[in-house]
N, C-alpha and C positions, 0 to 999 in steps of 0.2 A: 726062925731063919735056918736053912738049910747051907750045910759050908763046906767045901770042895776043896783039897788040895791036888791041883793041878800044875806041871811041870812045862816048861815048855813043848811047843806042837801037841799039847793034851788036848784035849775039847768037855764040855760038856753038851747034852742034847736037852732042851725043854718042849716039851708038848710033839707036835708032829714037824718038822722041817727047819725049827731055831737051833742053829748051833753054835755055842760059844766057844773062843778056842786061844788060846794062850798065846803070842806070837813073839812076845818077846818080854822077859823080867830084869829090870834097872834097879839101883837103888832107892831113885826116888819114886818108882809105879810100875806096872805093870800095862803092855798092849795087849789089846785083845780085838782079838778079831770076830765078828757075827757076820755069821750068815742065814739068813732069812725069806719066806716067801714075798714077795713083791708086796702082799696085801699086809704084809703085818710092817706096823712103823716102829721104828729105833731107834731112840733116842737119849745123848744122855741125860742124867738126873736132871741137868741144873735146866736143860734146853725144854724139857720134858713139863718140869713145873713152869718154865716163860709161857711155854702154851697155855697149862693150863690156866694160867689167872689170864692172860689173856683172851681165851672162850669167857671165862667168868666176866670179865670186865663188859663185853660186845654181848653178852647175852643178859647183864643188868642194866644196860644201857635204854635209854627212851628212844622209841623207832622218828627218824626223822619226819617232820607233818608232811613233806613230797610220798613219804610211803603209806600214812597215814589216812590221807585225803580219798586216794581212789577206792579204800574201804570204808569210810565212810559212806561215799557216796553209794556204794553197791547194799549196805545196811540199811538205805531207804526204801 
């Protein structure tokens, strides 16, 4: 893990156009601010994993037989 001390209005830069940037520090957290190309998603942690088991859950799921049936039939 890589670890930054940043002060307020600091930023850091990841990859090409991610910037993370410090906007204001509390006692109990810190805001930060990103800014990002339109194509890359941002998420936090907890929102990030909801997603993911959720693809997981719709991609082990059995396809309903309405979707099922007009492949079969085209299988003959």
């Amino acid at each position: 893990m890589l670890v930054f001390t940043r002060r307020r209005d600091e930023a850091i830069v990841i990859g090409d156009g991610v910037e993370v940037r410090v906007l204001r520090v509390g006692r109990d957290g810190v805001r930060l601010g990103v800014t990002a190309p339109s194509h890359v998603a941002v998420h936090r942690h907890e929102v990030y994993e909801q997603i993911r088991e959720e693809n997981r859950s719709a991609a082990a799921a059995p396809l309903p037989a309405k979707l099922l049936l007009p492949r079969a039939a085209n299988d003959l």
